[in-house]
BAFI-344082 format. One record per residue (C-alpha): residue number from 1; residue in one letter; x negated, y negated, z. Coordinates in steps of 0.5 Angstrom, whole numbers, plus 2048, in hexadecimal, padded with zeros to 3 digits. Example, Ala and Ser with C-alpha at 12.3 -4.5 7.8 and 13.67 -1.06 7.14 Angstrom:
# residues 2
{rec 1,'a',{7E7,809,810}} {rec 2,'s',{7E5,802,80E}} 
//
This chain:
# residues 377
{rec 1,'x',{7B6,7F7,870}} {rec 2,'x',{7B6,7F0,86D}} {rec 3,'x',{7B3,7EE,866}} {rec 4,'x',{7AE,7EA,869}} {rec 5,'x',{7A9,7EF,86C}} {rec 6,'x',{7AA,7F2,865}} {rec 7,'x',{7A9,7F9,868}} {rec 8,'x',{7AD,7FE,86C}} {rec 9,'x',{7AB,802,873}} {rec 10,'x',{7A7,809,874}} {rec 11,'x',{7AD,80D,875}} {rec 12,'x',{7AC,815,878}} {rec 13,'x',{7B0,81B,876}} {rec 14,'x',{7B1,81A,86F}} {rec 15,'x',{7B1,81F,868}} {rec 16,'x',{7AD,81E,861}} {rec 17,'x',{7AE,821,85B}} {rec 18,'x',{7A9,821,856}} {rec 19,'x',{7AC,821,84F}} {rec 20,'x',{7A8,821,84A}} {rec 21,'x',{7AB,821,842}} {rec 22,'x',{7B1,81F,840}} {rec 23,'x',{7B4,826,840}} {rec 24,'x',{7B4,826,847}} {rec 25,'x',{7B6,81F,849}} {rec 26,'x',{7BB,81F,845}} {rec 27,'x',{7BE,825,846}} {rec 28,'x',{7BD,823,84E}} {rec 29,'x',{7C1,81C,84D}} {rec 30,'x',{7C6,81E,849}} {rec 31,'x',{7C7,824,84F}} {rec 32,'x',{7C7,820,854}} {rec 33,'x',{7CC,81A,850}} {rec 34,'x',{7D1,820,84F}} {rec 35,'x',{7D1,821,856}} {rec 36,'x',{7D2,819,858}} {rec 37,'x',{7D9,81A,85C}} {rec 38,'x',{7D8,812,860}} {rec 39,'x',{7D4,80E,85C}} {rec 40,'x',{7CF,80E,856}} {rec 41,'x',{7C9,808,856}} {rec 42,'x',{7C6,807,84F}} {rec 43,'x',{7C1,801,84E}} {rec 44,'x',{7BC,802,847}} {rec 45,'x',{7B8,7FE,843}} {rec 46,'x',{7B9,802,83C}} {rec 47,'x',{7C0,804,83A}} {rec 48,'x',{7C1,805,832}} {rec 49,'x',{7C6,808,82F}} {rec 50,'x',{7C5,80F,82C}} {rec 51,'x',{7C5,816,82F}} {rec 52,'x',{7C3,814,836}} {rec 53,'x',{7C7,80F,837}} {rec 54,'x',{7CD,813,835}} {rec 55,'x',{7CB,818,839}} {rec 56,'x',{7CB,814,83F}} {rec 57,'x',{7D0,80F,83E}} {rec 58,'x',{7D4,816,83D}} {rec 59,'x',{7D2,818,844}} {rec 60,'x',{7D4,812,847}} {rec 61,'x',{7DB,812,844}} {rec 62,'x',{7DB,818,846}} {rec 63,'x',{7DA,815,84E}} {rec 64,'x',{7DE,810,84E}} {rec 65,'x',{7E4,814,84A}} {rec 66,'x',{7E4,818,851}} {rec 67,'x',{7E4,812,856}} {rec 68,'x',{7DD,810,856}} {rec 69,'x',{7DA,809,857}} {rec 70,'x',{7D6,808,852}} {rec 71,'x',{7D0,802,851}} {rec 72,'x',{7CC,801,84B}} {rec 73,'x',{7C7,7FC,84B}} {rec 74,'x',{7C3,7FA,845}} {rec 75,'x',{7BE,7F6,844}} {rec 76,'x',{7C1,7F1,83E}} {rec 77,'x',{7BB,7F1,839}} {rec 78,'x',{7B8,7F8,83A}} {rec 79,'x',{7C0,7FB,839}} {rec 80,'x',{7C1,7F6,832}} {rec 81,'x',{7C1,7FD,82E}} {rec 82,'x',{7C7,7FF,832}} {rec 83,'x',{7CD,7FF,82D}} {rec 84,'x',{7D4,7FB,82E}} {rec 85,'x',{7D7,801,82D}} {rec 86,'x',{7D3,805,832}} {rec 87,'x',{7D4,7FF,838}} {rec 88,'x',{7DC,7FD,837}} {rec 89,'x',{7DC,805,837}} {rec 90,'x',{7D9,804,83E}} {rec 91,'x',{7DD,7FF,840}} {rec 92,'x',{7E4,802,83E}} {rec 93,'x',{7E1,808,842}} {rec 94,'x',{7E2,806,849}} {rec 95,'x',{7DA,804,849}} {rec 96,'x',{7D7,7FE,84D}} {rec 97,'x',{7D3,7FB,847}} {rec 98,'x',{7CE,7F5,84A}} {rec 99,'x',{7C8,7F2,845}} {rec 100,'x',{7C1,7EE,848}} {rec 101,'x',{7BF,7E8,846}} {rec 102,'x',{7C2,7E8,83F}} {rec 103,'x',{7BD,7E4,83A}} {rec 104,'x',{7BF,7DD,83A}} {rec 105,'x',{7BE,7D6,838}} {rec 106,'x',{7B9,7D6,83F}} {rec 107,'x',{7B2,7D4,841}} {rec 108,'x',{7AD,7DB,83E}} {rec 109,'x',{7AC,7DD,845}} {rec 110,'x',{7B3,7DF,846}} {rec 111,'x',{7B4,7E3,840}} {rec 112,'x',{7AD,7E6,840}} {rec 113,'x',{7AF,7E8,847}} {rec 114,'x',{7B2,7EF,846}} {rec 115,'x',{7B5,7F5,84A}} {rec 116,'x',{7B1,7FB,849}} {rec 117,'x',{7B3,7FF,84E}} {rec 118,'x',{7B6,806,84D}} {rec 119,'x',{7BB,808,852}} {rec 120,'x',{7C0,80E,853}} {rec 121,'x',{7C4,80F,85A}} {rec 122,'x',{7C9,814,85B}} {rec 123,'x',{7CE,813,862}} {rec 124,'x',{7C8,80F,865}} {rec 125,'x',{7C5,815,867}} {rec 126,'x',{7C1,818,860}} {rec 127,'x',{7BD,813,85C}} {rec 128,'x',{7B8,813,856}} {rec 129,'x',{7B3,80F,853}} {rec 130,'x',{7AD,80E,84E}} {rec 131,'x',{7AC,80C,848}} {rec 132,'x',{7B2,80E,844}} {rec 133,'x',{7B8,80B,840}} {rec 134,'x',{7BE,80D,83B}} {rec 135,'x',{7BA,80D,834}} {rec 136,'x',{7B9,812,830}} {rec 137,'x',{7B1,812,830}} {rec 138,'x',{7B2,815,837}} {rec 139,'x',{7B5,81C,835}} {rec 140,'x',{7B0,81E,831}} {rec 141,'x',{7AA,818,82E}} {rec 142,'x',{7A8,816,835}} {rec 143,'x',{7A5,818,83C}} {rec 144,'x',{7A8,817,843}} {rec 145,'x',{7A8,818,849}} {rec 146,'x',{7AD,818,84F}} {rec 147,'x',{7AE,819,856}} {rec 148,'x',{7B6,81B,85A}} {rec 149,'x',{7B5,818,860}} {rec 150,'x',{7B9,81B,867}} {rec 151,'x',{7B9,817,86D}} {rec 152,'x',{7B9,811,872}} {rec 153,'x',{7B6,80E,86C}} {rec 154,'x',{7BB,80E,867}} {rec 155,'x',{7BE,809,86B}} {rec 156,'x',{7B9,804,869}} {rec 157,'x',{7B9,806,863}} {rec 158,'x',{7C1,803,863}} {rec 159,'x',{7C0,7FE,866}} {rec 160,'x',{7BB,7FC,861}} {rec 161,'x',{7C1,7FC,85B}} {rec 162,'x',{7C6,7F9,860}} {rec 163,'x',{7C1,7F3,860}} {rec 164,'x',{7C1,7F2,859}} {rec 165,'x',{7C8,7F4,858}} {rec 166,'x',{7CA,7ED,85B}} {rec 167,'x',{7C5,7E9,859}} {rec 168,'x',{7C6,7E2,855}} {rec 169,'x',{7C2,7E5,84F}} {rec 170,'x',{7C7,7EA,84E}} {rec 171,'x',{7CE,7EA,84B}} {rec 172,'x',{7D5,7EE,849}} {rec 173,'x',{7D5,7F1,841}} {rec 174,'x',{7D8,7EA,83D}} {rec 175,'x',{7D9,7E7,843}} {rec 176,'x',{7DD,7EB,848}} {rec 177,'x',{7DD,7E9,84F}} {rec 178,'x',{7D8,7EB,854}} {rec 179,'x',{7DA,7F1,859}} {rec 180,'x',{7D6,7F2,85F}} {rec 181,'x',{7D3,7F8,85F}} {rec 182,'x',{7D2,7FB,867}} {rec 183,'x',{7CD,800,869}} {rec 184,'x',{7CF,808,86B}} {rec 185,'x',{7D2,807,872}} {rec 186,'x',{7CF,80E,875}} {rec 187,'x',{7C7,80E,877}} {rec 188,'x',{7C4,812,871}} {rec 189,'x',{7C1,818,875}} {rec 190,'x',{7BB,81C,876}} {rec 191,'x',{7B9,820,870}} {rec 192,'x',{7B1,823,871}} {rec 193,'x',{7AB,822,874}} {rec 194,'x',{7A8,81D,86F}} {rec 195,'x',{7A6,815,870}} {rec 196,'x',{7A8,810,86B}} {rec 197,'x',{7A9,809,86A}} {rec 198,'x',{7AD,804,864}} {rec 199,'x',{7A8,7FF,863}} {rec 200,'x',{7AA,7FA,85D}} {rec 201,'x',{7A9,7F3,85B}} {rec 202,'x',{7AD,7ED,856}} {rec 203,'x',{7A8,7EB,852}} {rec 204,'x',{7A5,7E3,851}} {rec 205,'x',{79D,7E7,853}} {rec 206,'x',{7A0,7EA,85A}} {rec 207,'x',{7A1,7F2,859}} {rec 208,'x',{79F,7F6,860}} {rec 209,'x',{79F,7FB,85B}} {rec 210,'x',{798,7F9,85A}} {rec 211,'x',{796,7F6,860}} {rec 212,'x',{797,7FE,863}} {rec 213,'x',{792,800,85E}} {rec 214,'x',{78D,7FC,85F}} {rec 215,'x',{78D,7FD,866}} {rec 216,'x',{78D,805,865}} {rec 217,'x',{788,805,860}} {rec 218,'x',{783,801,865}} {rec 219,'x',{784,806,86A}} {rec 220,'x',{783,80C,866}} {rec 221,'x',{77F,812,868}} {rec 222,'x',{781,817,863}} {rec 223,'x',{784,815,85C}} {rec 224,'x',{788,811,858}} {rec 225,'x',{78C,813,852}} {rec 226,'x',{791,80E,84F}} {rec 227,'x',{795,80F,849}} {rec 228,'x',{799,809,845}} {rec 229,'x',{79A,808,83E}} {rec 230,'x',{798,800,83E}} {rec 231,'x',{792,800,841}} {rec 232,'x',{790,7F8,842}} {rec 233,'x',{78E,7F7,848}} {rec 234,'x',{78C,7F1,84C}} {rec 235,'x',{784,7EF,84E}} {rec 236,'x',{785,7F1,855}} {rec 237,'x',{788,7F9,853}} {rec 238,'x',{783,7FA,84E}} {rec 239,'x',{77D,7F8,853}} {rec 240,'x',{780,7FC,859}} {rec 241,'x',{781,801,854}} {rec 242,'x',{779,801,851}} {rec 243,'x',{777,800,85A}} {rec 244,'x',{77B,806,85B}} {rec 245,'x',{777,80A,856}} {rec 246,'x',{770,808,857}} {rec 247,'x',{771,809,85F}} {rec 248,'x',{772,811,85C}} {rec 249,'x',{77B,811,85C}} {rec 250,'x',{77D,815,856}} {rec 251,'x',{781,810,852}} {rec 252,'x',{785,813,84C}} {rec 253,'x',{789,80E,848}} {rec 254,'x',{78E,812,844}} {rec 255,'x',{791,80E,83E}} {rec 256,'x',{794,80E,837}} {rec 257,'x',{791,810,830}} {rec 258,'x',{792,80E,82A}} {rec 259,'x',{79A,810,82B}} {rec 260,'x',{79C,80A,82D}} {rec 261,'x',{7A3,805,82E}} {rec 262,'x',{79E,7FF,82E}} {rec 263,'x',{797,800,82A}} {rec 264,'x',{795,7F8,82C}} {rec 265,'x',{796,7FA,834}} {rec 266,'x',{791,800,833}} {rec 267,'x',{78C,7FC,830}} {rec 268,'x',{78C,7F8,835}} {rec 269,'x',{78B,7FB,83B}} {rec 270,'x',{785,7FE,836}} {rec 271,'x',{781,7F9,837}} {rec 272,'x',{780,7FB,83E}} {rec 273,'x',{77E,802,83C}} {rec 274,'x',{776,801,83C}} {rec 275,'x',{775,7FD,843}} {rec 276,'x',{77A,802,846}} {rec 277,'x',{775,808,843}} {rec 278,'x',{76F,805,845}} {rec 279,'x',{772,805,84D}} {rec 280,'x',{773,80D,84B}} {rec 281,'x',{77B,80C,84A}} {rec 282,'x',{77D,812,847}} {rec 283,'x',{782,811,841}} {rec 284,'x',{787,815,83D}} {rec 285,'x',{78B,813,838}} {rec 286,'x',{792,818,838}} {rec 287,'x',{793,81C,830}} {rec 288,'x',{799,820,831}} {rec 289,'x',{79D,81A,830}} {rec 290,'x',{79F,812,832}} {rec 291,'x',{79D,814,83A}} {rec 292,'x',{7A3,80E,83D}} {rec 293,'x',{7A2,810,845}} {rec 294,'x',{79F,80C,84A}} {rec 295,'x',{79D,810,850}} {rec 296,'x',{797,80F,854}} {rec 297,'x',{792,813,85A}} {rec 298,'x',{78E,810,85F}} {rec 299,'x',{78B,817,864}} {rec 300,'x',{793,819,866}} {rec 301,'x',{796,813,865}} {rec 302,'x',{79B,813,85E}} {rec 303,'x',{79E,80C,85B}} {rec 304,'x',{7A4,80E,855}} {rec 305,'x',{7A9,809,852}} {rec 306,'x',{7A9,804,84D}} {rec 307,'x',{7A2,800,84E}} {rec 308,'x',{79E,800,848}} {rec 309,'x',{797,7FD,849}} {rec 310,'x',{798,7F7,844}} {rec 311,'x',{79A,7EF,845}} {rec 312,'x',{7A2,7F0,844}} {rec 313,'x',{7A2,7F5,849}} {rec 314,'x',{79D,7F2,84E}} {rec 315,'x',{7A0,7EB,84D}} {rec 316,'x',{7A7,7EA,84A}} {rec 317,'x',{7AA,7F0,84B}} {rec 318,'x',{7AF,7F3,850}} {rec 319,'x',{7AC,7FB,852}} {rec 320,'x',{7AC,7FF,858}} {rec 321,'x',{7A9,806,85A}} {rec 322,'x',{7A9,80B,85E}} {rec 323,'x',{7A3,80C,863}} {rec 324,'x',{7A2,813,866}} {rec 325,'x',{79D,814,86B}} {rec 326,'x',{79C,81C,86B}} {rec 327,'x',{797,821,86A}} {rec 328,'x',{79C,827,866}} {rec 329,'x',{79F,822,862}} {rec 330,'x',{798,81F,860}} {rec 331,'x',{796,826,85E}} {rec 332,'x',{79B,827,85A}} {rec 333,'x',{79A,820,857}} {rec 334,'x',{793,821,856}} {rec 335,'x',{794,828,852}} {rec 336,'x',{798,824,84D}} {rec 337,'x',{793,81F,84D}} {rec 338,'x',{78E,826,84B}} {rec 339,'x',{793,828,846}} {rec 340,'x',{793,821,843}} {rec 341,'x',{78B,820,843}} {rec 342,'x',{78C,827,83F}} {rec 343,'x',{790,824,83A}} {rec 344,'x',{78C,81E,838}} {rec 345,'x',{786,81C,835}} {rec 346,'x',{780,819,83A}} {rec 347,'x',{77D,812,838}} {rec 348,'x',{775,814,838}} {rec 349,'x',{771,80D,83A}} {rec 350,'x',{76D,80F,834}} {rec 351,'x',{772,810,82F}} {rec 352,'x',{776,809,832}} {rec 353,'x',{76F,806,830}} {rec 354,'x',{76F,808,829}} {rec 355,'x',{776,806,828}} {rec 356,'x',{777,803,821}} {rec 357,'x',{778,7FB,81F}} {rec 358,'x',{77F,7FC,81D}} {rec 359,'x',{780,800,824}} {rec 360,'x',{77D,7F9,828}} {rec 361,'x',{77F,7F4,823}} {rec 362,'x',{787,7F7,826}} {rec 363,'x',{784,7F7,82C}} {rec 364,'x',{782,7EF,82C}} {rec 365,'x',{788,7ED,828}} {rec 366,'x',{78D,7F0,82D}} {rec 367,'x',{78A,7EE,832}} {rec 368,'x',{78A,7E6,831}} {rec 369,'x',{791,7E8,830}} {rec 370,'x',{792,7EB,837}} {rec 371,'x',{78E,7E5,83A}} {rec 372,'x',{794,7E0,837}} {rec 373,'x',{798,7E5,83B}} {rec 374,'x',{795,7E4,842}} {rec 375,'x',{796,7DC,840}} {rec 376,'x',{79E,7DD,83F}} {rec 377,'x',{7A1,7DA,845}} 
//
């Protein structure tokens, strides 16, 4: 399994856990954390220290007081809000504290390339994923979604951290040396009847993540659900997307509302909504909250991780996914879907025809912005 592929193998014999909302992922993590015995892999983009961040740290000294080995590895732009105090009490607690591409006086392709992934493995044989971090808007503010995964699976998943453990773009807090981190010496064995796969990309405009959507989509007979916070997508998925619909699939996109952590983005990807209804795209815009959970179906396939659809995830940023190829896990991921498209408001064709100037001017406006983006290199 080497970086190169960018994806790892279907693997057999594997269990997935569907864990939607925080009051249940939480609780989950903080579980299987409290049970670590051998080894705790910790790999986040968003750390900032408050309530979550405290509760987590607590959970980890708490590991590592009982003999755990315990990384923690974060990305270092998305973890600035972590405070002195909260990383020097990790440091004195026995926890491995290693950073991902600080900012510095580099090229801009550098510092925009980010570690977006969200990883927890306990003893290399339990894992979790999503879209989740250790701020305060997770407890409450935000929608997410997560998956615990058990199996032969899991292996990749460790060998995915390992990689970028080691790797160059990494360092020790306040320059501490480097220390090997080894895999989990026993093979992680067979957990249920499910196949799945991590597939994964390193920025700079290559990301299998997407690549893997596209074929899917190219190939659907029945739906297509995708559900991402930051909706700016590139030409190809749009058409494919737009092809899929005309050819009778139901294509459903489930985006945010106006809660949202970053206005300027949403009105971006608005700008794509008029061409998407015309091909029969169906959209809905989520009310109860910022929706932050990044989730996609294609007929049984499900891909959940940390890919968003917008330029920092498809062409900079480090991401990882889970990809489940299961009919029961499907089912119970479309019914989340249902419940999700209850909870939102439809976009009409007419209705979007209709929109206000001050509504299309953002649009425009923030859609020059974007396209600057895509040219950052």
């Amino acid at each position: 399994m080497g970086d190169g592929t960018m994806s790892g193998v279907w693997r057999e014999a594997n269990h997935f856990q569907l864990l939607p909302e925080a009051a249940r992922f939480l609780p989950a993590m903080f579980e299987a954390v409290g049970a670590a015995r051998e080894s705790l892999l910790i790999e986040l983009y968003l750390m900032e220290s408050g309530r979550l961040a405290t509760m987590v740290i607590d959970a980890l000294l708490a590991a590592a007081s009982r003999g755990v080995s315990v990384r923690l590895l974060l990305d270092g732009y998305g973890a600035m809000g972590l405070s002195t105090a909260d990383r020097r009490r990790l440091e004195a607690g026995g926890v491995a504290l290693r950073w991902f591409n600080p900012l510095g006086w580099h090229s801009l392709a550098r510092n925009l390339t980010r570690d977006h992934r969200k990883l927890v493995v306990v003893d290399g044989r339990v894992a979790f994923t999503g879209g989740f971090g250790a701020v305060d808007d997770f407890l409450e503010a935000w929608y997410e979604v997560a998956v615990r995964i058990e199996g032969p699976v899991v292996d990749d998943w460790v060998r995915l951290f390992v990689s970028l453990w080691d790797s160059p773009m990494t360092r020790g807090n306040q320059g501490a040396p480097r220390a090997q981190c080894r895999l989990p010496g026993a093979a992680v064995p067979s957990r249920g009847t499910m196949r799945g796969r991590v597939v994964w990309g390193r920025g700079y405009r290559y990301q299998a993540i997407r690549l893997s959507l596209q074929r899917r989509v190219d190939e659907a007979r029945q739906r297509i659900w995708i559900c991402t916070p930051y909706f700016v997508p590139t030409l190809s998925l749009r058409r494919r997307l737009a092809r899929a619909a005309r050819r009778g699939v139901d294509v459903r996109l489930l985006l945010p509302g106006g809660d949202h952590d970053h206005p300027g983005v949403r009105y971006a990807g608005q700008r794509f909504y008029g061409r998407l209804l015309r091909a029969g795209v169906r959209i809905f815009e989520f009310q109860p909250s910022f929706i932050h959970a990044k989730f996609s179906m294609v007929d049984d396939w499900v891909s959940l991780g940390s890919c968003n659809f917008d330029h920092w995830s498809l062409q900079w940023n480090l991401e990882a996914n889970q990809e489940v190829d299961d009919a029961d896990f499907a089912t119970e991921v479309a019914a989340l879907f249902e419940r999700n498209f209850a909870a939102s408001r439809e976009v009409h064709r007419d209705d979007w025809a209709r929109r206000p100037r001050g509504q299309r001017f953002k649009e425009w406006l923030f859609g020059i912005l974007d396209g600057m983006v895509t040219r950052l290199r």
